[in-house]
N, C-alpha and C positions, 0 to 999 in steps of 0.2 A: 212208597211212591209209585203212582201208574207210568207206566213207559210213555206215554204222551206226553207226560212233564219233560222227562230227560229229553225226549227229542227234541222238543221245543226249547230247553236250556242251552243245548250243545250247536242247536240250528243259531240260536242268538249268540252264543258264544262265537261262531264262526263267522258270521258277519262285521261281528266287533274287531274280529284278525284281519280280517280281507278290508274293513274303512281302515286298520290301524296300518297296514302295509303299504294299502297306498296313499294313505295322507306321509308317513316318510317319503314317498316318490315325490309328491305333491311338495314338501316344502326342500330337502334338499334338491332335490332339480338333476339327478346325476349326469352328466352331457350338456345341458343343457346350453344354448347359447344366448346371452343376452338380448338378441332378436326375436328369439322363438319362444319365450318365456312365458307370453300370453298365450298362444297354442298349447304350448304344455300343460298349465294350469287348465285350460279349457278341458284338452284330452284327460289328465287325470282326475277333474271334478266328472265327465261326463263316466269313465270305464269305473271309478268309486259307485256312484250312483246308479248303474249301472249291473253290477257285480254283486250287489246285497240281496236279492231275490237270491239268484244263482248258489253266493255261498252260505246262505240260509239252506237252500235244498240239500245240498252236498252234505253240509253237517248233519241235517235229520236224516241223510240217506247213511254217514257212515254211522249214527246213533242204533239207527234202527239194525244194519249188518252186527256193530258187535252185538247187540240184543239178542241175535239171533243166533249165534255163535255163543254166547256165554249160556242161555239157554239150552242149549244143544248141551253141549258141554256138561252142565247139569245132572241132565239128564243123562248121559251116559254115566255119569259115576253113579249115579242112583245106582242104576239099574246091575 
């Protein structure tokens, strides 16, 4: 497989963690007070939607770090 796959696997992977973390914020509420409940909701649809570029990036950036590291690594035992 070309490394563009896996980053792109692992970028999508980590966005699926980051909607799946805060949709539990999103529906148990922790704190929250029955007044403020529609702000909440607002705040955690707007920081989910929000947050998925972001942890899209994060994942192909650490994709590509071990890349680069297991690579290396490689090559030194080659060698």
């Amino acid at each position: 497989m070309v490394a563009w796959v896996n980053h792109v696997k692992v970028a999508v992977s980590a966005s699926i963690l980051w909607c799946s973390a805060t949709a539990v914020l999103l529906v148990f509420q922790p704190g929250v007070r029955s007044g403020g409940l529609a702000a909440w909701q607002h705040g955690m649809t707007v920081a989910m939607l929000a947050g998925i570029a972001p942890a899209m990036g994060l994942g192909a950036w650490a994709s590509w770090l071990k890349e680069r590291r297991t690579n290396a690594a490689a090559l030194r035992a080659i060698q």
